[in-house]
py3Dmol code that shows the C-alpha trace and the ligand (Angstrom):
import py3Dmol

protein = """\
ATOM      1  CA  UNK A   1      21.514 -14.038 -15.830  1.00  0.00           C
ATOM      2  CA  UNK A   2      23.795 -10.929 -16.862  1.00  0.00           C
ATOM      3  CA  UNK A   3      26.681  -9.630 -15.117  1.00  0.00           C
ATOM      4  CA  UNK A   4      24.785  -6.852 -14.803  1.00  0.00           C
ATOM      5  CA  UNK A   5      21.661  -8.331 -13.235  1.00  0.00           C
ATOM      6  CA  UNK A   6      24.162 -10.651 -11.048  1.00  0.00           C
ATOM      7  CA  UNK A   7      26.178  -7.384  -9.589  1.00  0.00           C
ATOM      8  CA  UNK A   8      22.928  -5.951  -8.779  1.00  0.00           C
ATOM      9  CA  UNK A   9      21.823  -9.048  -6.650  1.00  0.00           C
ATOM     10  CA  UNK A  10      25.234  -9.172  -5.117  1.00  0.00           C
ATOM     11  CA  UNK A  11      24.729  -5.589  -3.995  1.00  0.00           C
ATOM     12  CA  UNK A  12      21.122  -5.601  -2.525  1.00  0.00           C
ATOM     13  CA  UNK A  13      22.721  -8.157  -0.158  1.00  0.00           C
ATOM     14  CA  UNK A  14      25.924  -6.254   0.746  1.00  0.00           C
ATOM     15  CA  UNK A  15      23.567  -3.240   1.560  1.00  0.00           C
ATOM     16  CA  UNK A  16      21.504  -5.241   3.179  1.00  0.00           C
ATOM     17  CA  UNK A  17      24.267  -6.884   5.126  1.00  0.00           C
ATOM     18  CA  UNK A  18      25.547  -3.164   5.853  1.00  0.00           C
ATOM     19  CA  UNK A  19      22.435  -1.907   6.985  1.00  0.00           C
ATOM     20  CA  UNK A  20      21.210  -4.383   9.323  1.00  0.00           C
ATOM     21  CA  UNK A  21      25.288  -4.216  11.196  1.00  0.00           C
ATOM     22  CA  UNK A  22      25.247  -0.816  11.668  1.00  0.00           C
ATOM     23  CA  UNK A  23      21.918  -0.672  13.421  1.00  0.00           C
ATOM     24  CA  UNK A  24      23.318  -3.825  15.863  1.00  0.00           C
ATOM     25  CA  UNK A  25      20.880  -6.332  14.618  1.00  0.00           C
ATOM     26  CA  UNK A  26      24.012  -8.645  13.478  1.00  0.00           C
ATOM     27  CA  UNK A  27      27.451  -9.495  15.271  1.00  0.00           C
ATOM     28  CA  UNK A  28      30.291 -10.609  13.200  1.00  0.00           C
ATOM     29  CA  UNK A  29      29.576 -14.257  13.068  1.00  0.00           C
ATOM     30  CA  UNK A  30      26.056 -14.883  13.060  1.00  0.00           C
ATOM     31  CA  UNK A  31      23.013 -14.020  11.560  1.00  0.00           C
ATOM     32  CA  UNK A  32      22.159 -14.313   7.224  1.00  0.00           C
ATOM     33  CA  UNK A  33      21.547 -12.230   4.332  1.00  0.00           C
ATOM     34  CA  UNK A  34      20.089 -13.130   1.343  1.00  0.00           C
ATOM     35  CA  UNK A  35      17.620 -12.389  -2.173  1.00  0.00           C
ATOM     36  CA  UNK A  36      16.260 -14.385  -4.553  1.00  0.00           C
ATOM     37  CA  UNK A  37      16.890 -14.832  -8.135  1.00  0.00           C
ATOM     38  CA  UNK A  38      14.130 -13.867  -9.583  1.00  0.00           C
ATOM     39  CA  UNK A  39      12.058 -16.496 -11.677  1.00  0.00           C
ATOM     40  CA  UNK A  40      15.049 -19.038 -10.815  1.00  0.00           C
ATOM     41  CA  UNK A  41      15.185 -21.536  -8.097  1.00  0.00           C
ATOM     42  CA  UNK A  42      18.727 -20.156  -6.828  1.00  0.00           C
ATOM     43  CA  UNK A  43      19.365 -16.959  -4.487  1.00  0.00           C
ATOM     44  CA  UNK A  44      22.405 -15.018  -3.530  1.00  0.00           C
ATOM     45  CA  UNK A  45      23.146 -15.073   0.365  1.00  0.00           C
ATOM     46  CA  UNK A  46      26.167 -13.369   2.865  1.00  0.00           C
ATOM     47  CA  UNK A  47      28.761 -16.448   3.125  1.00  0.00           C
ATOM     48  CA  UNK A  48      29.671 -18.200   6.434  1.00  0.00           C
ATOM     49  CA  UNK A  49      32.018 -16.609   9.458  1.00  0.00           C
ATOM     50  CA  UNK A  50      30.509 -13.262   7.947  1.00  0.00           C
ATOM     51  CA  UNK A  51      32.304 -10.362   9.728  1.00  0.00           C
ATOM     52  CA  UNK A  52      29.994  -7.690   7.992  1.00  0.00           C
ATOM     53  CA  UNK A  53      31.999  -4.649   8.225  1.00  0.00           C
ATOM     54  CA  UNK A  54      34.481  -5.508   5.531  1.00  0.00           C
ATOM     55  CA  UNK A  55      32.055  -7.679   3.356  1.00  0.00           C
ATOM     56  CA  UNK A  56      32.811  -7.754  -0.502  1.00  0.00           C
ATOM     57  CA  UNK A  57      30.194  -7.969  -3.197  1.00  0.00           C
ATOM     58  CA  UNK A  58      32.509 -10.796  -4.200  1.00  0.00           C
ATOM     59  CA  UNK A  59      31.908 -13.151  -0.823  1.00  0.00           C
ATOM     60  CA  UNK A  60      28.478 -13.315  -1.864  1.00  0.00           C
ATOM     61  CA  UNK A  61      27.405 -16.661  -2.762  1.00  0.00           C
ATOM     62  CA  UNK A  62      25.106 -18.039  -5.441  1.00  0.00           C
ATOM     63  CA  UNK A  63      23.619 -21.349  -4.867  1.00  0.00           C
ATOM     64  CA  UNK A  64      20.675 -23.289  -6.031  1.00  0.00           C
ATOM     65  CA  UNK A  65      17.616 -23.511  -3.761  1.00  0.00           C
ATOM     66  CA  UNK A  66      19.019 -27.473  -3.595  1.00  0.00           C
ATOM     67  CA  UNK A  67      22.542 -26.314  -1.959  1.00  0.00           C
ATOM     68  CA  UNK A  68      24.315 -26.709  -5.226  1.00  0.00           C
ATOM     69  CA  UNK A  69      26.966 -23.834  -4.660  1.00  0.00           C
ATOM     70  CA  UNK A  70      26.942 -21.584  -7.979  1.00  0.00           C
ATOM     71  CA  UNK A  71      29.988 -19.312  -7.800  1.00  0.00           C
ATOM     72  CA  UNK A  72      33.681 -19.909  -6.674  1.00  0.00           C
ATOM     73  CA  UNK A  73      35.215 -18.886  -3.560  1.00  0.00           C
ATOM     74  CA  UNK A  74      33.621 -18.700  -0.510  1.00  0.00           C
ATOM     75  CA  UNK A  75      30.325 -21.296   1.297  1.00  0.00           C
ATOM     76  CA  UNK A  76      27.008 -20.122   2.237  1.00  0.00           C
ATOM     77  CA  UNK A  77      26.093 -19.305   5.310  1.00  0.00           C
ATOM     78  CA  UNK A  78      24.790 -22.837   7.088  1.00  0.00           C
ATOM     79  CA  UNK A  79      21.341 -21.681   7.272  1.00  0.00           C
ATOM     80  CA  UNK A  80      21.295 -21.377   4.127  1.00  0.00           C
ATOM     81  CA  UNK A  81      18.710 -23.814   3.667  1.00  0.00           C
ATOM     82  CA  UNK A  82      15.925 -21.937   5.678  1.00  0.00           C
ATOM     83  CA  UNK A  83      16.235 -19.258   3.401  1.00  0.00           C
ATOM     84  CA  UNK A  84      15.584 -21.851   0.238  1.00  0.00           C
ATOM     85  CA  UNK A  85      12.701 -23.071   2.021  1.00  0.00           C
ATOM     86  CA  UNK A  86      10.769 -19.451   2.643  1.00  0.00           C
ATOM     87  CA  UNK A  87      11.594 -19.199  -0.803  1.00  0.00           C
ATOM     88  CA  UNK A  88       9.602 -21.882  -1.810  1.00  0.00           C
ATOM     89  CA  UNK A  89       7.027 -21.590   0.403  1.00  0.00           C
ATOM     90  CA  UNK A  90       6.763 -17.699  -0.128  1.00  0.00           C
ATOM     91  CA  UNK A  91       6.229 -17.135  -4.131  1.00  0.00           C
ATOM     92  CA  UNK A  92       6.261 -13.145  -3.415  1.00  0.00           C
ATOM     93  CA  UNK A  93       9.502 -13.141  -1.103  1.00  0.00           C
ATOM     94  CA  UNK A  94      12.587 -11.795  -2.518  1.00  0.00           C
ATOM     95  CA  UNK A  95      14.969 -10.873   0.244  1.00  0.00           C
ATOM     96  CA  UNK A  96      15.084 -13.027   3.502  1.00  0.00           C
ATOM     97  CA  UNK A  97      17.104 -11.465   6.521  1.00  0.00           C
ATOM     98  CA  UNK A  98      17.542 -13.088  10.029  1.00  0.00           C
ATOM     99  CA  UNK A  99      19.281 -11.734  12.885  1.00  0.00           C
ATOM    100  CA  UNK A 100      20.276 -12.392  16.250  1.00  0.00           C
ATOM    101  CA  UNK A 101      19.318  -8.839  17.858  1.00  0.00           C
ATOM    102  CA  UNK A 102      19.382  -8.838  21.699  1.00  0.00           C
ATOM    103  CA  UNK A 103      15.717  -8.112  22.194  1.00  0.00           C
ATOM    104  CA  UNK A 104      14.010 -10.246  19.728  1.00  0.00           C
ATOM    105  CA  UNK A 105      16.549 -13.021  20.887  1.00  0.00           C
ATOM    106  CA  UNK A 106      15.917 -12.281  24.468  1.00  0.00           C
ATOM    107  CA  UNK A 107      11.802 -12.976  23.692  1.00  0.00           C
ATOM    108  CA  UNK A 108      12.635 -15.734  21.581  1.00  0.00           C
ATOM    109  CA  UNK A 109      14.600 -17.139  24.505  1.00  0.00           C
ATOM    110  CA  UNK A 110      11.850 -16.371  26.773  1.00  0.00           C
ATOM    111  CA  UNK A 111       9.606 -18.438  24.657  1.00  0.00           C
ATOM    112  CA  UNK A 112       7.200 -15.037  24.547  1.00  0.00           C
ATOM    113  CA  UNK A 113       4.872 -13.892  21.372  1.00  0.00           C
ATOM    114  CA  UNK A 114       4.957  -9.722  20.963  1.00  0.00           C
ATOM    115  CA  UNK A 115       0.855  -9.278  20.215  1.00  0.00           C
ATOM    116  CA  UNK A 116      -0.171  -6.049  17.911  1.00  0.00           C
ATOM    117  CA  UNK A 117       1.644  -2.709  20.090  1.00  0.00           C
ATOM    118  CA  UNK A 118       1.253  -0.515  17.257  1.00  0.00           C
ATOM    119  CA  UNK A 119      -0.750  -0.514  13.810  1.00  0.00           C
ATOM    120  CA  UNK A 120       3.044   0.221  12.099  1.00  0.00           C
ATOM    121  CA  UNK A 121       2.914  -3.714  12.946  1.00  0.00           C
ATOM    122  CA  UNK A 122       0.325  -4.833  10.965  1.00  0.00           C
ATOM    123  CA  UNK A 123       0.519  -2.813   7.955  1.00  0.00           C
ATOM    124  CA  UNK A 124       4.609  -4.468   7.357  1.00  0.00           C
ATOM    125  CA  UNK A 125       4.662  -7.391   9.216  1.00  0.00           C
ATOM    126  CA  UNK A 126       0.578  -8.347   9.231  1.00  0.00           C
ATOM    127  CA  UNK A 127      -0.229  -8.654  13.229  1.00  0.00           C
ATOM    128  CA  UNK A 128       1.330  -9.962  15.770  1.00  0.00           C
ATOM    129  CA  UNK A 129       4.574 -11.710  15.946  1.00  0.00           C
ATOM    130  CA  UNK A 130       4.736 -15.131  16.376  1.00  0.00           C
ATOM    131  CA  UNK A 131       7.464 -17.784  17.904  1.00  0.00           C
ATOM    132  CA  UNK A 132       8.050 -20.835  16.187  1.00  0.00           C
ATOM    133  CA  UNK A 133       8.432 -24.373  18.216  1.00  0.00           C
ATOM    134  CA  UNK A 134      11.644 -25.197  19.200  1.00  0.00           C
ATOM    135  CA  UNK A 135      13.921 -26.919  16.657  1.00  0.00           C
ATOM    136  CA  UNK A 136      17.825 -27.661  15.857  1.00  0.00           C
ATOM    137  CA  UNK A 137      19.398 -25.448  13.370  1.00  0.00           C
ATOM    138  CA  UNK A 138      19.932 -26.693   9.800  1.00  0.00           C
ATOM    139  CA  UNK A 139      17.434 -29.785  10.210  1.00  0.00           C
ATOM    140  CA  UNK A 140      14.091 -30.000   8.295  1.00  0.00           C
ATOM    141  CA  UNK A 141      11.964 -30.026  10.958  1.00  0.00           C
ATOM    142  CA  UNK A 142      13.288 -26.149  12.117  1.00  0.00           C
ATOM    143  CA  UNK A 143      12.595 -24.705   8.404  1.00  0.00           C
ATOM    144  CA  UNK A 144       8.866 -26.345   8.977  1.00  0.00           C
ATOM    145  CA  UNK A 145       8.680 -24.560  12.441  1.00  0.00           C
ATOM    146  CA  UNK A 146       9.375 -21.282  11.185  1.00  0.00           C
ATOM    147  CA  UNK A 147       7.484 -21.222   7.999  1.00  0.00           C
ATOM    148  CA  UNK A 148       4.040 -22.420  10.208  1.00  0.00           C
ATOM    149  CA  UNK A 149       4.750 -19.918  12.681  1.00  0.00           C
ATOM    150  CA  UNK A 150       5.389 -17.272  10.057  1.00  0.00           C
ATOM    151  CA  UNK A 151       1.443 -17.769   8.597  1.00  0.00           C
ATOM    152  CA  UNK A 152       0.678 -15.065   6.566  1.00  0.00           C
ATOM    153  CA  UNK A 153       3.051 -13.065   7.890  1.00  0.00           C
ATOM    154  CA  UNK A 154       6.361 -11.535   7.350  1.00  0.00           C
ATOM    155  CA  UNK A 155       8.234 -11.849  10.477  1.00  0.00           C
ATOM    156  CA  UNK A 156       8.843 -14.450  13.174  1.00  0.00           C
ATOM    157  CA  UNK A 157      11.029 -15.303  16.420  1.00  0.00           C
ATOM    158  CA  UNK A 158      12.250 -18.618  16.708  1.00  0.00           C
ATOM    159  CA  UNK A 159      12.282 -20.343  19.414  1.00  0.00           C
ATOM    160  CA  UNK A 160      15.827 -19.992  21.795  1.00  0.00           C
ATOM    161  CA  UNK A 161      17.579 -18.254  18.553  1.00  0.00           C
ATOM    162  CA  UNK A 162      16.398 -14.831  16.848  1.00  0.00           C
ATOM    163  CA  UNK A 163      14.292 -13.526  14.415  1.00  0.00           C
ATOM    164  CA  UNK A 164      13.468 -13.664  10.548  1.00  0.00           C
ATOM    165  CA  UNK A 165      11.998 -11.359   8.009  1.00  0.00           C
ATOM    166  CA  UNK A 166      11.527 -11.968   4.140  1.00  0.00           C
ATOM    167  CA  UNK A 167      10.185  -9.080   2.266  1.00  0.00           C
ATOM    168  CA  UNK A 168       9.396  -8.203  -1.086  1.00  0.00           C
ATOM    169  CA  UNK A 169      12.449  -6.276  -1.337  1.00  0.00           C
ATOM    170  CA  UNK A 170      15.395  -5.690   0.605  1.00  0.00           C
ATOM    171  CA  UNK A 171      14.009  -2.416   1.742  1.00  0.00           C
ATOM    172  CA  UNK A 172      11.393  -4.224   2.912  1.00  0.00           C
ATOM    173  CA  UNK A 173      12.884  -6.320   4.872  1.00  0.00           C
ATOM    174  CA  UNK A 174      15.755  -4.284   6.487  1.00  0.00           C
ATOM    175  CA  UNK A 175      12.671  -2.611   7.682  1.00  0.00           C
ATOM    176  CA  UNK A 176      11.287  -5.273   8.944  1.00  0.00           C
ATOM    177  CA  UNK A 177      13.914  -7.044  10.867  1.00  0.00           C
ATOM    178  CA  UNK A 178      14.506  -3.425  12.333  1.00  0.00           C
ATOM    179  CA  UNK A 179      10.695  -3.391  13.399  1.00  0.00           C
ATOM    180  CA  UNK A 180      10.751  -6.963  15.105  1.00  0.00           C
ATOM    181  CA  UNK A 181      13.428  -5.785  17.201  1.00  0.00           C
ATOM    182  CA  UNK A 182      11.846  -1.858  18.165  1.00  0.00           C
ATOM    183  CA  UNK A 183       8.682  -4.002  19.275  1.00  0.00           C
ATOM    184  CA  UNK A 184      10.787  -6.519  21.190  1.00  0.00           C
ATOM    185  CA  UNK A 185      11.989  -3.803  22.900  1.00  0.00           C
ATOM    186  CA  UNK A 186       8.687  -1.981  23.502  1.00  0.00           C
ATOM    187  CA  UNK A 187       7.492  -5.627  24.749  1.00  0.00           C
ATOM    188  CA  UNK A 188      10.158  -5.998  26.886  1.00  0.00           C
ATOM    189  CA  UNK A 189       9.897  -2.226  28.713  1.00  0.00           C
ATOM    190  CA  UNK A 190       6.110  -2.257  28.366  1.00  0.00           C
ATOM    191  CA  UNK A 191       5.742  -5.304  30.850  1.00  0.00           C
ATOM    192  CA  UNK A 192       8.326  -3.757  33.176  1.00  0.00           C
ATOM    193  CA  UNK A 193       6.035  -1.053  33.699  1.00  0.00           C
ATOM    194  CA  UNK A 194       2.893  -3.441  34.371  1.00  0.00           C
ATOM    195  CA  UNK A 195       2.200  -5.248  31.041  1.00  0.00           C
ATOM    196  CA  UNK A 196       1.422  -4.054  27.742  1.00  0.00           C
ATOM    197  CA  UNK A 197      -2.484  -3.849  26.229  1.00  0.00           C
ATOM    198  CA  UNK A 198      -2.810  -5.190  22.667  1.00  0.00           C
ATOM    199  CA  UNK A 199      -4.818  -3.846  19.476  1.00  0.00           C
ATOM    200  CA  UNK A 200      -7.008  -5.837  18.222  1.00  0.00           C
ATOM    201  CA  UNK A 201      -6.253  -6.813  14.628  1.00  0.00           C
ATOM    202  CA  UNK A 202      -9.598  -6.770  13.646  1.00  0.00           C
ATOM    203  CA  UNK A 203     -10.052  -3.689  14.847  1.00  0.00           C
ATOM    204  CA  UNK A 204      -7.985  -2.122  12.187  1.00  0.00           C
ATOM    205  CA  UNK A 205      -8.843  -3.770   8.493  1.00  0.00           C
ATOM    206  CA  UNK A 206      -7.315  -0.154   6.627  1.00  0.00           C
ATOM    207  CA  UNK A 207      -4.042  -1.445   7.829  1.00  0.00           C
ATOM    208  CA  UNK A 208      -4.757  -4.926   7.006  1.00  0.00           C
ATOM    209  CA  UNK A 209      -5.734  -4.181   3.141  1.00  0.00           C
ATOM    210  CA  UNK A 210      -2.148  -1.770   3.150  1.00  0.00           C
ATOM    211  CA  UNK A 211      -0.356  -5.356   4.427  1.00  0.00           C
ATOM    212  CA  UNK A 212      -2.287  -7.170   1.812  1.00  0.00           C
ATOM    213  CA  UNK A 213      -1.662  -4.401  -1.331  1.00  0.00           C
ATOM    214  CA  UNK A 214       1.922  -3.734  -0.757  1.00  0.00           C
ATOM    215  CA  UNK A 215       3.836  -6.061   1.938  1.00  0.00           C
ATOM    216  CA  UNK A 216       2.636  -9.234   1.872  1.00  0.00           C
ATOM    217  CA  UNK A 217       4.764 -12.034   0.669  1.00  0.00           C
ATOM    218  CA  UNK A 218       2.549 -15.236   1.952  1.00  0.00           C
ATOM    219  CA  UNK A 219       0.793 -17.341  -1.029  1.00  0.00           C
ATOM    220  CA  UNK A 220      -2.841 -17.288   0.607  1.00  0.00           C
ATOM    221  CA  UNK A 221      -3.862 -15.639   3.330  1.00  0.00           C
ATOM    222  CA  UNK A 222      -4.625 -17.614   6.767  1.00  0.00           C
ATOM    223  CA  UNK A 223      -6.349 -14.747   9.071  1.00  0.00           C
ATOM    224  CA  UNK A 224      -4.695 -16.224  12.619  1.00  0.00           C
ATOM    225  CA  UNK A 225      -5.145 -13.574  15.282  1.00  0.00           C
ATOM    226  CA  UNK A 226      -2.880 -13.921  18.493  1.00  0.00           C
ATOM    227  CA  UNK A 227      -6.844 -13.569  20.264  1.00  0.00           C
ATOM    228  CA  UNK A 228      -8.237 -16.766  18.910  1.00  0.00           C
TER     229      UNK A 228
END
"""
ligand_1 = """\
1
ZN
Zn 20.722 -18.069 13.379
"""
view = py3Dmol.view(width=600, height=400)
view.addModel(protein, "pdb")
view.setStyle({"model": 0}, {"cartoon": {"style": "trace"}})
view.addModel(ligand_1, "xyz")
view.setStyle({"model": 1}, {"stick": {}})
view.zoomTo()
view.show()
């Protein structure tokens, strides 16, 4: 990899990093960053105790998908290895952000799924959003939660912790994690005011095919529903 190519990996995840702090999705602390490499089993993710608002292109670090640290100075993030395994299981992912935001956290907490609001859902994240099983941080066994709750699609909550988007670009995902949260929040006030009613996904295959053509990141397609 050039210097060049390396700079420009370091940077998607700074802006990344920037992007998703100043719209409160992150706290200083918490919460992970990261793109891929391309063609290369290695990625380039926001380093642990990451305090955002100061972050440096050079706190970035490079690591192999195996946890073989890369560059000098300062460790990965410690969920590090969640990322490596969407990676893996998602051939068309190249930038994996998960956050902590209060409403998606709050669902996530509440052990609740958000079903299709809004057909904005399924053309970027393809339906409704799902909520892993329950699983410790950093084990095996969590990575395999979120990746089966994830399907074909590109966003999840997990179980008592947050949320997590992979996209095939940073835009992408910034955009993403951003939209998990506005429909956590549209969940949340919608059932406050009596409950929300849900689109059908198959009622709207134009915005399945946009999914398919330009957002997807899954290696087949598995048509789950929240309805069946
Ligand atoms: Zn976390």
């Amino acid at each position: 990899m050039s210097l060049l190519e390396e700079d420009k990996l370091r940077s998607l995840v700074v802006e990344g990093a920037k992007q998703v702090y100043s719209r409160g999705l992150v706290e200083a602390g918490e919460g992970n960053i990261s793109v891929r490499v391309p063609d290369k089993n290695q990625m380039f993710i926001t380093p642990t105790f990451n305090t955002y608002k100061d972050l440096e292109k050079a706190e970035i670090v490079h690591l192999e998908f195996s946890g073989k640290i890369l560059s000098r100075g300062r460790k990965p993030s410690s969920e590090y290895q969640l990322h490596a395994d969407i990676y893996q299981a998602r051939p068309r992912a190249m930038a994996v952000i998960h956050t902590h935001s209060p409403y998606a956290t709050m669902l996530s907490a509440a052990r609740k799924t958000i079903p299709v609001l809004i057909e904005e859902q399924v053309i970027f994240l393809g339906g409704f959003v799902n909520i892993s099983d329950f699983a410790s941080a950093h084990t095996q066994e969590f990575s395999k939660n979120v990746i089966k709750a994830l399907g074909s699609r590109n966003g999840t909550l997990m179980a008592n912790h947050g949320c997590i988007v992979c996209g095939r670009t940073m835009k992408h995902a910034i955009k993403m994690a951003e939209l998990v949260e506005k429909l956590a929040k549209i969940h949340y006030g919608a059932t406050q005011m009596g409950g929300t009613v849900r689109i059908s996904e198959k009622s709207c295959p134009m915005f399945i095919d946009e999914f398919e053509e330009n957002f997807a990141t899954h290696a087949n397609r598995i048509l789950q529903c929240e309805e069946d």
